[in-house]
PyMOL Python script that loads the backbone (N, CA, C, O; Angstrom):
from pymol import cmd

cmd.read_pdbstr("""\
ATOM      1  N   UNK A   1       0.851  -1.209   0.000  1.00  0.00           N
ATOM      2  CA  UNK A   1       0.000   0.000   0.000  1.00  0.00           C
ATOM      3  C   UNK A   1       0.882   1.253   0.000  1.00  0.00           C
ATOM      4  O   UNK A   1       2.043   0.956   0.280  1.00  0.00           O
ATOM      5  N   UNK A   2       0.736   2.287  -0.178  1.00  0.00           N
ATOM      6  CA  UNK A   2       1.080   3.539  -0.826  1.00  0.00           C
ATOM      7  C   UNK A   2       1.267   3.984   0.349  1.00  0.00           C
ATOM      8  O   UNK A   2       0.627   3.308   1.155  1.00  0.00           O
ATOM      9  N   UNK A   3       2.127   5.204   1.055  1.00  0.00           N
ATOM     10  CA  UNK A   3       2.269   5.772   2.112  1.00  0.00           C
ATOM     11  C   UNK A   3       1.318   6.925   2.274  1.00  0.00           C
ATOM     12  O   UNK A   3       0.730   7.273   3.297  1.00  0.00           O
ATOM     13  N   UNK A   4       1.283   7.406   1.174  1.00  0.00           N
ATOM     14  CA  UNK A   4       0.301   8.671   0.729  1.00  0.00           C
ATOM     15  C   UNK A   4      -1.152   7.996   1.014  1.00  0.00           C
ATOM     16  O   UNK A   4      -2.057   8.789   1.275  1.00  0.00           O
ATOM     17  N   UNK A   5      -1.445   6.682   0.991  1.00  0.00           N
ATOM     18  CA  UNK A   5      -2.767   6.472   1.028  1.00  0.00           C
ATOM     19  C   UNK A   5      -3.203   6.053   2.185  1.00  0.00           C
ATOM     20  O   UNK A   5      -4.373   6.169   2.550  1.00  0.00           O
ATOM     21  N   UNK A   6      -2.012   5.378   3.048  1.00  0.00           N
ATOM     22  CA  UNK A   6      -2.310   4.621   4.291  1.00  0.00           C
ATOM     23  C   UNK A   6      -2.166   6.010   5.028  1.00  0.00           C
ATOM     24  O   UNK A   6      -2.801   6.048   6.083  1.00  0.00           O
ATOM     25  N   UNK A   7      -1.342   7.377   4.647  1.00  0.00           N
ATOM     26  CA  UNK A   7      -1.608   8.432   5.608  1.00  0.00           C
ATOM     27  C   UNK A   7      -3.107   8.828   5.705  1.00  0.00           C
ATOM     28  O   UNK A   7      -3.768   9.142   6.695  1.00  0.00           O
ATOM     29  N   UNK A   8      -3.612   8.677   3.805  1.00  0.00           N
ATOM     30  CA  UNK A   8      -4.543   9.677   4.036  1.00  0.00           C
ATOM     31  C   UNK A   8      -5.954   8.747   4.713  1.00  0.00           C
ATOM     32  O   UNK A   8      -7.023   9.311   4.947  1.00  0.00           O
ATOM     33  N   UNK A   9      -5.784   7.637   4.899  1.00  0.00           N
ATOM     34  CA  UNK A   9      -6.551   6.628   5.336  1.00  0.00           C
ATOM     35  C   UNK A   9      -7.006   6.657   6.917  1.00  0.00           C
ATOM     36  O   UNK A   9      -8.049   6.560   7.563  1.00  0.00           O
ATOM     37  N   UNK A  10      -5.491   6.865   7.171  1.00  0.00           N
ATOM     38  CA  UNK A  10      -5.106   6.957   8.879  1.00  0.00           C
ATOM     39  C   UNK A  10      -6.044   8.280   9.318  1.00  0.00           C
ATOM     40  O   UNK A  10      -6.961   8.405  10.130  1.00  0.00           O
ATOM     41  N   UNK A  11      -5.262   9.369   8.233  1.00  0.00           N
ATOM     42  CA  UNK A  11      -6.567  10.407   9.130  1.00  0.00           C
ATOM     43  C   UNK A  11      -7.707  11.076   8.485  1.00  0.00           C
ATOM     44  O   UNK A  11      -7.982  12.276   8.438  1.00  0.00           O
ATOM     45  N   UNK A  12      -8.347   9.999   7.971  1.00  0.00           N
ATOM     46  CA  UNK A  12      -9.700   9.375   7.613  1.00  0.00           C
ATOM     47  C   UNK A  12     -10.667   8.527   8.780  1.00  0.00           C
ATOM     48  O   UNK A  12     -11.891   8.598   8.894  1.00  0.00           O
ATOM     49  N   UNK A  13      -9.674   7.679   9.627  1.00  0.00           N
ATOM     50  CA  UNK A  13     -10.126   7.286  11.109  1.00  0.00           C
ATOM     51  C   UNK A  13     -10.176   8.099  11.734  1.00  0.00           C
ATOM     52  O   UNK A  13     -11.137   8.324  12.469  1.00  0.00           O
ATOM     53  N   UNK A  14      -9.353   8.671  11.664  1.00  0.00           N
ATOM     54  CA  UNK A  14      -9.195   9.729  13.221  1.00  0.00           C
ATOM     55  C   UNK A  14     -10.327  10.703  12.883  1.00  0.00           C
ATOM     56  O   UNK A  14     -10.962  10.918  13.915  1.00  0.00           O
ATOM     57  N   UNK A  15     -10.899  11.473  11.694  1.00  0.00           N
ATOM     58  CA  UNK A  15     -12.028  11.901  11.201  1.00  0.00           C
ATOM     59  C   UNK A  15     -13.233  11.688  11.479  1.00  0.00           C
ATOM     60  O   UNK A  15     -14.036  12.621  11.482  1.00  0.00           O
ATOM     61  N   UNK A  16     -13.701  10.075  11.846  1.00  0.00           N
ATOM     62  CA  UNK A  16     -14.684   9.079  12.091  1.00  0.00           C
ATOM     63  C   UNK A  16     -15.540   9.687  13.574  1.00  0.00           C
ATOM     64  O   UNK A  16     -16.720  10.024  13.679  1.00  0.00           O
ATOM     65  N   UNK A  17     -14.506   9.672  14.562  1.00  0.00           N
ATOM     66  CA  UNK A  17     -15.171   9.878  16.025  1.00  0.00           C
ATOM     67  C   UNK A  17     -15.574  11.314  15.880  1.00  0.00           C
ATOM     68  O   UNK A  17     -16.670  11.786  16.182  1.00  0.00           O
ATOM     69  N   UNK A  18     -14.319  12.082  15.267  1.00  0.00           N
ATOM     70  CA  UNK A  18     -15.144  13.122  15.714  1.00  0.00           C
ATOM     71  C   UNK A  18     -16.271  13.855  14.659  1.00  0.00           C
ATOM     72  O   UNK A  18     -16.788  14.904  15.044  1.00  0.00           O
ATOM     73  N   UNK A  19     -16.546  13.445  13.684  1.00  0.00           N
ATOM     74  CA  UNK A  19     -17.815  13.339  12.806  1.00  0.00           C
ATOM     75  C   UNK A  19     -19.002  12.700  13.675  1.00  0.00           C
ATOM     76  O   UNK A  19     -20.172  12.774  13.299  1.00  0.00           O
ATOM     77  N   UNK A  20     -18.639  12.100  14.801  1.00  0.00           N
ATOM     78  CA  UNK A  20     -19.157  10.577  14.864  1.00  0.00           C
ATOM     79  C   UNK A  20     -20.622  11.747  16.402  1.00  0.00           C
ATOM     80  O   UNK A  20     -21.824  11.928  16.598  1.00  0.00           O
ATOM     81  N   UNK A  21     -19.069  12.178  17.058  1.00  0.00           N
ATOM     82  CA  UNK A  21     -19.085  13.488  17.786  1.00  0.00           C
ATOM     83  C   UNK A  21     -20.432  14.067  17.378  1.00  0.00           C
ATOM     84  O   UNK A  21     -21.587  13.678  17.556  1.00  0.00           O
ATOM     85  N   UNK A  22     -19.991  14.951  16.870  1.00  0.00           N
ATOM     86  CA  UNK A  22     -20.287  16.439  16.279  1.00  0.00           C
ATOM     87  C   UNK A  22     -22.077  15.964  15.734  1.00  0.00           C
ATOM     88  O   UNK A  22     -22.907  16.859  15.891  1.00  0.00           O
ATOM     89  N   UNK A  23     -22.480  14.897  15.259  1.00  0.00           N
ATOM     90  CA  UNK A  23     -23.528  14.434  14.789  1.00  0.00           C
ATOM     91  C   UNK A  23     -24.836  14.148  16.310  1.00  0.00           C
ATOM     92  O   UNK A  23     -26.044  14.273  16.510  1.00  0.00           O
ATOM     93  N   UNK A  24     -23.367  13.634  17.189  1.00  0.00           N
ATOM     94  CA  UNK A  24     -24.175  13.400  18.470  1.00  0.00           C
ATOM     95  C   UNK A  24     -24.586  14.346  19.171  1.00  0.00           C
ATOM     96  O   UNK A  24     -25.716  14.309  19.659  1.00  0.00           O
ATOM     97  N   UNK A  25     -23.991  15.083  19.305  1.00  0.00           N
ATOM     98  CA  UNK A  25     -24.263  16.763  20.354  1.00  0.00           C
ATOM     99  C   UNK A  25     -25.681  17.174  19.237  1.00  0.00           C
ATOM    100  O   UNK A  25     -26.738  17.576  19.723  1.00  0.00           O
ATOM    101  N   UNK A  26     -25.529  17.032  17.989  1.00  0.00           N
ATOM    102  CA  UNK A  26     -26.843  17.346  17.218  1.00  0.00           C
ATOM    103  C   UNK A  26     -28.043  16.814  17.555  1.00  0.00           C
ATOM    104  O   UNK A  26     -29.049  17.101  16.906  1.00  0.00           O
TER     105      UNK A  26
END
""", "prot")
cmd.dss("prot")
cmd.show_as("cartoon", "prot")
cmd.util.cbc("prot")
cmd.orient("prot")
């Protein structure tokens, strides 16, 4: 896998909770 993709992957998770967040306080 690509470094560029597993980075942009990685903070694609880290994205998750706090989407995950931000939906919940809604």
């Amino acid at each position: 896998m690509d470094l560029e993709v597993s980075n942009s992957l990685g903070n694609f998770t880290k994205l998750i909770p706090k989407l995950d967040a931000e939906v919940r306080i809604r």
